[in-house]
VOGU-3710 file (C-alpha; in Angstrom, 3 decimals, decimal comma):
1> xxxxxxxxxx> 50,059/79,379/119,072  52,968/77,343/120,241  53,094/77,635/124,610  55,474/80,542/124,932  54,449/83,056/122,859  53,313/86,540/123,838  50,229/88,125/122,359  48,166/91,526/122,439  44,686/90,821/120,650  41,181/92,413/120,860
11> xxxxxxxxxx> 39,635/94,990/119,821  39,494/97,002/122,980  41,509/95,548/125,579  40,178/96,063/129,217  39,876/94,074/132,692  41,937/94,313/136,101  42,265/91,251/137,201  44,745/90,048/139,959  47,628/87,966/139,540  47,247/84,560/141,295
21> xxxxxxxxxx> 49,885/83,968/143,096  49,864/80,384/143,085  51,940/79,541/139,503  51,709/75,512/140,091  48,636/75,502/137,842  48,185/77,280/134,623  46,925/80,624/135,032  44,757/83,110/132,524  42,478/85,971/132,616  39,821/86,780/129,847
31> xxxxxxxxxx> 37,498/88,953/129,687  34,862/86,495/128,853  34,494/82,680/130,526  36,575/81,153/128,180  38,347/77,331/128,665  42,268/78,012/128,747  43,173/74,509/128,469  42,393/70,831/130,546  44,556/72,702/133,617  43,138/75,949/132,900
41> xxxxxxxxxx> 41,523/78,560/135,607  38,991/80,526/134,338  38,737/84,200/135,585  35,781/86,208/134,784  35,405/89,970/134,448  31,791/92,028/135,195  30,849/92,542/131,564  29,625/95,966/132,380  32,970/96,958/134,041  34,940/95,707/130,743
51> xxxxxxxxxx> 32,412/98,181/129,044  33,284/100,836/131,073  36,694/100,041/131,044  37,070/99,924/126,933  36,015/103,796/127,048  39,010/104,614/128,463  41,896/104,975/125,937  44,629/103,224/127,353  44,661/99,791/128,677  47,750/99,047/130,546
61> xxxxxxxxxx> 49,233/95,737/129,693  50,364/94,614/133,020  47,100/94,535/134,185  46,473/90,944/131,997  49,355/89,225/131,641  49,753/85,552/132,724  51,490/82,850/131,657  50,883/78,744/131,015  54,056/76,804/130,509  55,427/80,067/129,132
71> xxxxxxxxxx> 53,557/83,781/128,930  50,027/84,098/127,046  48,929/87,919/127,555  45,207/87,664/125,802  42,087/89,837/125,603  39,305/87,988/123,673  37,664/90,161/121,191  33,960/91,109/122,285  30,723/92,121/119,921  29,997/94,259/122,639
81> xxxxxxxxxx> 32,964/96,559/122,977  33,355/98,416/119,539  35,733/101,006/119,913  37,669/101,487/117,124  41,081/103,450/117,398  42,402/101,658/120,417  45,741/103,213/121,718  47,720/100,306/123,728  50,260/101,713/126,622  53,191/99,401/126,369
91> xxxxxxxxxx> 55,378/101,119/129,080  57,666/98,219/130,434  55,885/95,765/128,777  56,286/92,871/129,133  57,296/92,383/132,797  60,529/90,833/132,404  60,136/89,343/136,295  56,552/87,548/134,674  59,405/86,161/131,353  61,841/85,304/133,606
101> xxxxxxxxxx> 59,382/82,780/135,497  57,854/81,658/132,420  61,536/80,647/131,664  61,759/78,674/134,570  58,646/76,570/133,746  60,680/74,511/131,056  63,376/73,928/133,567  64,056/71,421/136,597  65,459/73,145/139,914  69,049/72,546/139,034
111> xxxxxxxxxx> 68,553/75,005/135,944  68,618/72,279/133,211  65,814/71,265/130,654  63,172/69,385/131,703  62,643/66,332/129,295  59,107/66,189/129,547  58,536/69,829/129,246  60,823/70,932/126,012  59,313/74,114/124,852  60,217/77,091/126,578
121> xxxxxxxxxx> 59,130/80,751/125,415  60,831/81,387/122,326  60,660/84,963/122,019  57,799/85,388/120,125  55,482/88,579/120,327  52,008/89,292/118,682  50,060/92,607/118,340  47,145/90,637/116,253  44,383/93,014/116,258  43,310/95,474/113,235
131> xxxxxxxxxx> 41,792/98,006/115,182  44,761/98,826/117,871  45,872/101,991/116,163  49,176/103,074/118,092  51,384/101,097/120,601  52,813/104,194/123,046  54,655/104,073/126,053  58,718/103,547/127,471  60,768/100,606/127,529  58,164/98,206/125,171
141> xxxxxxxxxx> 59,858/94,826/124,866  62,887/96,528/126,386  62,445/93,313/129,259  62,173/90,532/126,210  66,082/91,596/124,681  67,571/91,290/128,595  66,410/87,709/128,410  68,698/84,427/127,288  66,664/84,584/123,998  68,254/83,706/120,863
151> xxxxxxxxxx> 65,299/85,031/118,199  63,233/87,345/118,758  59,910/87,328/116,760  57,657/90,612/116,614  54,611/89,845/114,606  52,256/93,386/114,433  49,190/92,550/113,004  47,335/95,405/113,696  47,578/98,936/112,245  48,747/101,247/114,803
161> xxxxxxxxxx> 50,930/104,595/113,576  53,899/104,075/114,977  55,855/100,575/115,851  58,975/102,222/118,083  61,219/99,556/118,561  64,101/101,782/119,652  64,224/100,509/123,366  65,027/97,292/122,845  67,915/96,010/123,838  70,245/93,004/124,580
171> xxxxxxxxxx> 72,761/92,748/127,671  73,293/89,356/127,314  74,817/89,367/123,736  73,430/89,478/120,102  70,519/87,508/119,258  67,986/87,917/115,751  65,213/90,102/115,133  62,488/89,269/113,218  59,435/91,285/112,963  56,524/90,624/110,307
181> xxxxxxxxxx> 54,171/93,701/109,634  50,711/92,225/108,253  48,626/95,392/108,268  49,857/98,681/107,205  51,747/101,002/109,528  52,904/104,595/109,362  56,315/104,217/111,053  58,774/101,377/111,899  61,498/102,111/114,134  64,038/99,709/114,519
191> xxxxxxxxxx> 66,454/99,127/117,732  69,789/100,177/118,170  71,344/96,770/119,311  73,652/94,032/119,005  71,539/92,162/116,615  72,983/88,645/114,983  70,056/89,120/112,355  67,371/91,796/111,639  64,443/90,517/108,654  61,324/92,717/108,031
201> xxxxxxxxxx> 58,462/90,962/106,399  54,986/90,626/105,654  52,072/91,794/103,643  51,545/95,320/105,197  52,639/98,731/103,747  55,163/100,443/106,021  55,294/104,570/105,545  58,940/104,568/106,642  61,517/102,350/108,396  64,130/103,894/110,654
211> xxxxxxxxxx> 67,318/101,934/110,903  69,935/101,989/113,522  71,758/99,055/114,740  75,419/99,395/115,166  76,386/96,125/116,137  73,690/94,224/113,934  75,257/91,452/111,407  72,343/91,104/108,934  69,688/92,913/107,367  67,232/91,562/104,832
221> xxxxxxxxxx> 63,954/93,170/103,634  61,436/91,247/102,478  57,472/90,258/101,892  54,783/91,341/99,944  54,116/95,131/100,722  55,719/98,057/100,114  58,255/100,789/102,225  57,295/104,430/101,092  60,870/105,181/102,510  64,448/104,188/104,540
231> xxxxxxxxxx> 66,219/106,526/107,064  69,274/105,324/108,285  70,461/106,894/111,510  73,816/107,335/113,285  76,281/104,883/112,479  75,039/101,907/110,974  76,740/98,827/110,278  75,410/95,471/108,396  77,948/93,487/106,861  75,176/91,763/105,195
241> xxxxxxxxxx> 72,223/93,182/103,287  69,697/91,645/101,655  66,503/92,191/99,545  63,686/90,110/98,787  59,895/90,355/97,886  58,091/92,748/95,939  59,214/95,278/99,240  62,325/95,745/97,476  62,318/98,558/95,048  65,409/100,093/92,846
251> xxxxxxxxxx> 64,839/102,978/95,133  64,862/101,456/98,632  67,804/99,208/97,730  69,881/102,213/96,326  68,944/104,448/98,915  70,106/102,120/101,998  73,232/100,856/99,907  73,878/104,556/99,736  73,666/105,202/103,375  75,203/101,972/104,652
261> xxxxxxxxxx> 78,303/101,842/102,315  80,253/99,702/104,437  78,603/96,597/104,675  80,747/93,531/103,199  78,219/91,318/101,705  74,709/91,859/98,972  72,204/89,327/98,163  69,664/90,134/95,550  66,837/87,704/94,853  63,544/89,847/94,127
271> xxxxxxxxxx> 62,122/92,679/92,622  65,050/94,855/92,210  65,750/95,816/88,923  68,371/97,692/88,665  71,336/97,651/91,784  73,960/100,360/92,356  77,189/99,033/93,638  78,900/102,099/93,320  79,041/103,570/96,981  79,874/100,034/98,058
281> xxxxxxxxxx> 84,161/100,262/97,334  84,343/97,281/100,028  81,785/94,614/99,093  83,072/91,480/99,156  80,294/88,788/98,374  77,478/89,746/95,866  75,057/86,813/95,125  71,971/87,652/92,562  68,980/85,822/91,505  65,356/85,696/90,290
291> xxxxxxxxxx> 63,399/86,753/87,054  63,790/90,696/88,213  67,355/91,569/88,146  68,262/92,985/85,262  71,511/95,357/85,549  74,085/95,794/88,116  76,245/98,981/88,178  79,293/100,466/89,792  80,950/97,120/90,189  83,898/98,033/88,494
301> xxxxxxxxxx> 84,510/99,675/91,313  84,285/96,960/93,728  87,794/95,935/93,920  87,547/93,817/97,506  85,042/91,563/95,715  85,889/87,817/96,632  83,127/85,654/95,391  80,371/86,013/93,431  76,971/83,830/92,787  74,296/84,300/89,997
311> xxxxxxxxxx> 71,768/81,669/89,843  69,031/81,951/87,663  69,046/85,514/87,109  67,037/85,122/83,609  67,186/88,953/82,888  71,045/89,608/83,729  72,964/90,224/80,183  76,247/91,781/81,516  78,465/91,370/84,790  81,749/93,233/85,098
321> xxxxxxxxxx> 83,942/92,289/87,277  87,404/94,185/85,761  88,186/95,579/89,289  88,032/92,206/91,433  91,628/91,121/90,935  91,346/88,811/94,266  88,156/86,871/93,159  88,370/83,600/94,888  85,149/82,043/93,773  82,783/82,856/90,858
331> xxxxxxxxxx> 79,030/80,752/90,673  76,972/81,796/87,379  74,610/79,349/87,161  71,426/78,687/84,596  71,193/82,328/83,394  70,785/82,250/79,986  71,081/85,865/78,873  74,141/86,865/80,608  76,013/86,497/77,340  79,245/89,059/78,766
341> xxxxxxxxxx> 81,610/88,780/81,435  84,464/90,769/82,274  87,448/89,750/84,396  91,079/91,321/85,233  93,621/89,237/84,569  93,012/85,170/83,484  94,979/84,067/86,737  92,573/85,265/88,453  89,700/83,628/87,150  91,891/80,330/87,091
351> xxxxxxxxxx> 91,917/80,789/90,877  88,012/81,549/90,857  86,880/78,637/88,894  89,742/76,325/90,191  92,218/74,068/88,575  89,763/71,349/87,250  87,591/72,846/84,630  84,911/70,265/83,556  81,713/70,386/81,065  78,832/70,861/83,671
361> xxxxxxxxxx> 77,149/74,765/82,919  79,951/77,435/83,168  81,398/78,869/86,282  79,627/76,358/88,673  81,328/74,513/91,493  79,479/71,862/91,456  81,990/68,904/90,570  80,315/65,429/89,066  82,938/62,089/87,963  85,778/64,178/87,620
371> xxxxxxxxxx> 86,274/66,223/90,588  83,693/67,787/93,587  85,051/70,750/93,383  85,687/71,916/89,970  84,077/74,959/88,347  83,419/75,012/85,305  82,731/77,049/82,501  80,627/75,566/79,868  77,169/73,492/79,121  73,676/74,804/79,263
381> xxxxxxxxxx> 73,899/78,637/79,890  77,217/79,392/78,030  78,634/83,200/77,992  79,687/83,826/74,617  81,888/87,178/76,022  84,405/87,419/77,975  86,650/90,520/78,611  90,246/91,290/80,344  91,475/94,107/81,964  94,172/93,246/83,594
391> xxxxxxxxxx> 97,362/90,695/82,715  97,928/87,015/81,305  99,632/84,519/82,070  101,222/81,093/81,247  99,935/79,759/84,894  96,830/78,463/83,794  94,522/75,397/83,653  94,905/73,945/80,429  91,181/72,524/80,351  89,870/76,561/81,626
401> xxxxxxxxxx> 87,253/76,717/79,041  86,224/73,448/78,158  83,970/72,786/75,907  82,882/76,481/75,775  82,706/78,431/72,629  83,274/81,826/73,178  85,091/85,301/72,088  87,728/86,507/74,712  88,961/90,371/74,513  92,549/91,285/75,439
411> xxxxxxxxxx> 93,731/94,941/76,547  95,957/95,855/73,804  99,465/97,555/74,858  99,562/94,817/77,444  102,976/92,553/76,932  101,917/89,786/79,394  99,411/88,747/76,579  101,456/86,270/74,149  100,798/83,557/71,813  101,529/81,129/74,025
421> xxxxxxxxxx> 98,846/82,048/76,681  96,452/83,268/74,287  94,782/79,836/73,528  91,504/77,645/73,686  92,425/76,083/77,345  90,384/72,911/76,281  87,510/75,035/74,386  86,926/76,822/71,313  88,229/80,536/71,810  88,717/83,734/69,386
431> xxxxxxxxxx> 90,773/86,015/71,226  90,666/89,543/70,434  92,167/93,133/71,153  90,511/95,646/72,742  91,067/98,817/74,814  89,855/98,782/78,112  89,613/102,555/78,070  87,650/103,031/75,163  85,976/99,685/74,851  86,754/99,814/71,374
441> xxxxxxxxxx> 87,352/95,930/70,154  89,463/95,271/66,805  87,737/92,224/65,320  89,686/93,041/62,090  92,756/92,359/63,941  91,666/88,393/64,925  93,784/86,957/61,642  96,585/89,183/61,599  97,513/92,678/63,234  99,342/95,081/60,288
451> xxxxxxxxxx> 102,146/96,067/61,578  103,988/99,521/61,359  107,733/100,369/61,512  109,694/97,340/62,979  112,409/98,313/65,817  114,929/95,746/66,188  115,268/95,138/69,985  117,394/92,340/69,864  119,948/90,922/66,986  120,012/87,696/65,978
461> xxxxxxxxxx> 123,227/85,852/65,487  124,142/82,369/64,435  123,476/81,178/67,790  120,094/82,612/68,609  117,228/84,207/67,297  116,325/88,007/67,538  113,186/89,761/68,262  111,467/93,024/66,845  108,646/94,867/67,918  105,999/97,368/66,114
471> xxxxxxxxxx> 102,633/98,157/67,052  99,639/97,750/64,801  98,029/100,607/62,652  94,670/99,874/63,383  94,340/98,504/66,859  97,620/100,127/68,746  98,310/96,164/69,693  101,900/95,707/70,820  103,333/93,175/67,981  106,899/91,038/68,552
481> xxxxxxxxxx> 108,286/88,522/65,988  111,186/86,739/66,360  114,418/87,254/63,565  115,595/83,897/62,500  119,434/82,677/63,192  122,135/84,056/60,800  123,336/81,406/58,630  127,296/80,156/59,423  129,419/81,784/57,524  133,238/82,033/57,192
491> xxxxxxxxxx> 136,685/80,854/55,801  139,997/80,279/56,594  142,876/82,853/55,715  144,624/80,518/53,937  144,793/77,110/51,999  147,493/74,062/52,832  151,006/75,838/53,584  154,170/74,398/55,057  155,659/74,958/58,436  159,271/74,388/59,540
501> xxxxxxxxxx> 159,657/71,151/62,290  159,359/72,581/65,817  157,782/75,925/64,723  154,752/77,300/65,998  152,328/79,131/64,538  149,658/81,463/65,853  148,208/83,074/62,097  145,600/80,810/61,249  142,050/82,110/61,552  138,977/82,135/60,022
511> xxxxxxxxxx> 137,664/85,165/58,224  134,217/86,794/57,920  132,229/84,869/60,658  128,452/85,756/61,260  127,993/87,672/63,972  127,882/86,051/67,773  130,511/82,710/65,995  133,610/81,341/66,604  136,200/78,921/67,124  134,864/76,230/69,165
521> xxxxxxxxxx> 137,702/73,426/68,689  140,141/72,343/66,476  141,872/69,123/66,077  145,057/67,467/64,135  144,771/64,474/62,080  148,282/63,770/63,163  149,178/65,501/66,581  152,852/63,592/66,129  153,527/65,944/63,281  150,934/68,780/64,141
531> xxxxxxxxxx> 149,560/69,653/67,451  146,360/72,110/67,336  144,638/73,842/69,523  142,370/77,181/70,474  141,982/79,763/73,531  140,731/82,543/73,475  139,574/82,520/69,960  143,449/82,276/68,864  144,381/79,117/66,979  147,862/77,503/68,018
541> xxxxxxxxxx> 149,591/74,770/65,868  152,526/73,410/67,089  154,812/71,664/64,817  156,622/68,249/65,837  160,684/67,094/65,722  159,971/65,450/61,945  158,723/66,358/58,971  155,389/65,122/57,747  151,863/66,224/56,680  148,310/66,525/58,676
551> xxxxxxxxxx> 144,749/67,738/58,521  143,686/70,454/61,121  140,447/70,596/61,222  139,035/73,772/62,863  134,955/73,771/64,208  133,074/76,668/64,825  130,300/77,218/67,583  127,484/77,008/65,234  128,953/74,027/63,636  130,182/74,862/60,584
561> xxxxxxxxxx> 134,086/73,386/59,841  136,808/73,977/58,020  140,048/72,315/56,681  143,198/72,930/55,955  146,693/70,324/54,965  149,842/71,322/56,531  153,388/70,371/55,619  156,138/70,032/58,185  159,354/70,416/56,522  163,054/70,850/58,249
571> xxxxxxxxxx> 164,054/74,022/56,578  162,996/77,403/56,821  159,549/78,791/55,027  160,517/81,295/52,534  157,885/83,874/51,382  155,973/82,854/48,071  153,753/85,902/47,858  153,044/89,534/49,896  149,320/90,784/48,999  149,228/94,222/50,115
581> xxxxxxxxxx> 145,330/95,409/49,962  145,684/97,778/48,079  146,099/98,934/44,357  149,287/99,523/43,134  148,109/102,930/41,653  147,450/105,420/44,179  145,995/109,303/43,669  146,240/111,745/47,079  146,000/114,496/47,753  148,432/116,521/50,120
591> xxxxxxxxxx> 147,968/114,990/53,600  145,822/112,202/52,414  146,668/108,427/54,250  146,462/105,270/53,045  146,966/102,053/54,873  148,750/99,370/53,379  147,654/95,913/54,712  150,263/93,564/53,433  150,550/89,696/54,363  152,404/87,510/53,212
601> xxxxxxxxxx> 152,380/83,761/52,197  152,672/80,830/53,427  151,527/82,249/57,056  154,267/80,222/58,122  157,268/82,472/56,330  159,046/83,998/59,159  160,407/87,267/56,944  159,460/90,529/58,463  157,584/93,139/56,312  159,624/96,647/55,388
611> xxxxxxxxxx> 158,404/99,671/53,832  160,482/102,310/51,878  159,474/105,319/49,826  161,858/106,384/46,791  160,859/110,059/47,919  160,151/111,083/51,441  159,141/114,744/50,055  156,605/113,757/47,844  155,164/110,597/50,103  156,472/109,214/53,165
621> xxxxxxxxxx> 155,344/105,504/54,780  155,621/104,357/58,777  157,003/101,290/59,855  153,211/99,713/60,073  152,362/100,439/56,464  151,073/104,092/57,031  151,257/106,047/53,404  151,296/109,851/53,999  150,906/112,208/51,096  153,620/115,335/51,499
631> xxxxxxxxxx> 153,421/117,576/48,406  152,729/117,277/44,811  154,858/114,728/42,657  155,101/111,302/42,529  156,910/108,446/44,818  157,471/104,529/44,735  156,258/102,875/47,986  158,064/99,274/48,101  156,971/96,465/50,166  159,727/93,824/50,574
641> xxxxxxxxxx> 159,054/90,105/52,335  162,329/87,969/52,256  163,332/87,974/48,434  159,303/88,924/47,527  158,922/92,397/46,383  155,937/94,833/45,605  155,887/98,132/44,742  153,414/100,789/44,791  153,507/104,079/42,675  152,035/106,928/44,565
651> xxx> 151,063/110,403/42,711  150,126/113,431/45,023  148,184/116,029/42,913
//
């Protein structure tokens, strides 16, 4: 044992011997002549007083402690003194004015370390006999946790009932617990303390362990026997829990998960099968590994969940993490049946895995030529699933999946997933619908969706496309397409016509447009004889002082032009032609309307348009054209231009 350590051994522990005084030399008492070392004293006891002693049943342990460049408390086992069931009174054990000088030994006057003497009591206790059956008394080891100790070490090797921790204690700050059961024990109480670290280990079978530690950091169970049961007490708080060894069971993990719901971080790396997250609402780290883990559940409800390692976990088929929409880092690494994973939106995986996806395993951050700190998603343990819950997005590594062939679900009814960010990202990806809710997937649905009635929810025009959206029969998908651009259509009102010198004209246009056109320019071949131009839509042409001809050509904003010859000319433009719009045969009835749209030609002719009726009674007409059927007979509506005439017969039945 290393100089410093504290130990209880024997089978029946017995002697009073005095304390020498004189601590320049080491000093030990035995109950046999023993040699304690080159510097040792050797103290013996009256063998048939130890005899007498060892029928007592308590042996206090003040009465043989001593200490040699630390504190060695010793009773050598003896043939002679067989008493089985040994009860051990640990009240104020050990003396923490006896620790506080075995400090001192590794120290020079001034306080510091001494060079030459470098190990000073680490904090290790040992109760290393079978037959010692309880440990009773106040205050045991309260003395060690008021010491500047930074472990603490508690190794029980024998078998006594009870191990009551519960009165140890630290005033000078937080320092770790570890305490290694080798023989089995009824009951393990643990401290209430400000513990950095508390680790239970060891081959021995432990009834039940009482936990209460309100301040401790870490807890981790592990070795190779077995806990019967866990009790937490009071408030307890680890923001770290651990299990490890064949000690922990399905049950013992899921019963102190259960009672400590707080805690912020899980690692799994033996013998627990199955692990229920559920309770747990504010994990954030979960790391898993080993040959034993096989299912993890309720961490769809873990929605604080930041990072997440698997390594090796050879039984592990399925991880969900849907809820973790902050997940900062995500290690899966060499487990070769966890063939499904399930994330909430792609950006954050992106942010997980980082922005330099390479081909070394999948979700790794171990970088190699490329990058150190890539993760990747690919090589020897590939996942062939991987669902979404939550949103895409456009923001998004373009090498994400590299070199990893793989089916990727979609929630259907989800816009933010489009063609454009629905793509391999370096690999080779099918992406699929599915509903979250149900868990239904739509393979059918991978080539084409079938869509139902489409809704137009934006037109196209000649300028720009539309859009129209349906959903699909089968899956409930949302589907948009795009409507192509209308094709340019359109034509002028009129073909070459003649203007008078210094007129101007503000009656060309161009009829029948598609929707979302129109004029965009026009221009004169001759702007000495015609000026053009456009504002508002409105086309102006301004004739010059002297007669002549030009070319306006008129451009539209899709493109499409038009032409037209004009002829300046020094006398008036008489009318040539009135169309009217209408037939020249019309049947009303009494109060029936009719609007007559006359125009007349060349668009240049200055004549005004008149309207007369040859019988008011029967059918009257406005000044704009109006025709009103009065009564039953018949009337001539004419329509007179300058010297052009056209006349309409009107019967009213």
């Amino acid at each position: 044992m290393l100089a410093g350590a504290l130990m209880v051994s024997g089978a029946a522990v017995s002697a009073h011997a005095e304390l020498l005084e004189d601590t320049s030399e080491a000093q030990e008492f035995m109950l046999e002549e023993d040699e304690a070392g080159e510097d040792g004293i050797t103290a013996e006891a009256d063998e048939e007083a130890a005899v007498e002693e060892a029928q007592d049943d308590a042996v206090t342990l003040d009465d043989i402690i001593e200490f040699d460049e630390g504190v060695e408390i010793a009773a050598e086992e003896s043939a002679d003194l067989a008493a089985d069931a040994v009860t051990i009174d640990a009240t104020n054990f050990p003396d923490p004015v006896v620790l506080a000088e075995a400090q001192k030994m590794d120290r020079n006057s001034d306080g510091s370390l001494d060079p030459d003497e470098t190990e000073k009591w680490d904090g290790e206790v040992s109760l290393d006999y079978t037959d010692v059956s309880e440990v009773t008394g106040s205050n045991f080891l309260k003395g060690v946790g008021n010491l500047d100790v930074d472990e603490l070490y508690v190794d029980i090797q024998c078998a006594p009932g009870t191990v009551d921790l519960s009165n140890l204690s630290a005033t000078g700050g937080r320092y770790d617990l570890g305490i290694t059961i080798s023989n089995d024990i009824d009951k393990l109480i643990l401290p209430d303390g400000q513990y950095g670290w508390v680790y239970i280990s060891g081959s021995g079978n432990i009834g039940t362990v009482e936990v209460k530690a309100t301040g401790a950091y870490s807890f981790e169970l592990s070795g190779s026997g077995t806990i019967s049961d866990i009790q937490v007490k009071g408030t307890t708080n680890f923001a770290d829990i651990a299990f490890s060894g064949t000690v922990s069971t399905d049950a013992i993990a899921a019963k102190l998960l259960a009672q400590i719901p707080n805690q912020k971080s899980v690692t799994v790396s033996g013998n627990v099968k199955s692990l229920d997250l559920t309770a747990n609402t504010g994990l954030e780290a979960l790391e898993l590994s080993g040959d034993d883990i096989e299912e993890v559940k309720g961490l769809d409800t873990c929605s604080s969940l930041k990072t997440v390692t698997v390594a090796r976990a050879s039984k592990l088929t399925t991880l969900d993490l849907s809820s973790a929409a902050g997940l900062q880092e995500c290690v899966l690494f060499r487990s070769p049946q966890l063939k499904t994973v399930k994330f909430n939106s792609i950006a954050s995986i992106s942010a997980a895995l980082g922005q330099d996806i390479g081909t070394y395993r999948w979700f790794t951050l171990y970088g190699y030529a490329d990058t150190t700190s890539a993760r990747r998603l690919a090589g020897d343990t590939p996942v062939q699933e991987i669902y979404f819950t939550g949103n895409g997005s456009d923001a998004v590594s373009e090498n994400l999946f590299k070199d990893l062939t793989a089916k990727a679900y979609y929630p259907i009814n989800n816009t933010t997933w489009t063609e454009s960010n629905r793509k391999n990202y370096g690999g080779n990806i099918t992406w699929i619908p599915w509903n979250p809710a149900t868990g239904e997937t739509f393979d059918s649905c991978v080539t084409a969706h079938t869509p139902g009635t489409w809704k137009v929810t934006a037109e196209a025009t000649v300028l720009a496309e539309g859009s129209q959206t349906t959903t699909c029969t089968k899956c409930g998908a949302q589907m948009t397409e795009s409507i192509a651009k209308l094709a340019a259509t359109g034509k002028l009102n009129t073909g070459a016509f003649k203007m008078k010198t210094k007129q101007t004209l503000k009656k060309l246009a161009v009829n029948d447009m598609a929707k979302g056109d129109y004029v965009a320019s026009v221009a004169s071949s001759k702007a000495s004889v015609v000026k053009a131009s456009v504002s508002g839509g409105v086309i102006t042409l301004k004739a010059g002082k002297k007669a002549g001809k030009a070319t306006i050509t008129v451009t539209l904003a899709s493109g499409k032009t038009f032409t037209v010859k004009v002829t300046v000319q020094t006398k008036a433009v008489a009318t040539s032609k009135i169309s009217i719009g209408v037939s020249k045969k019309l049947s009303l009835k009494k109060g029936g309307k009719v609007s007559i749209n006359a125009q007349i030609k060349p668009i240049a002719s200055k004549d005004k348009i008149k309207y007369t009726t040859s019988n008011k009674k029967v059918a009257k007409v406005s000044k704009s054209g109006v025709i009103t059927a009065a009564k039953k007979g018949k009337a001539t509506i004419t329509v007179k231009a300058g010297k052009k005439t056209v006349k309409i017969t009107v019967t009213v039945k």
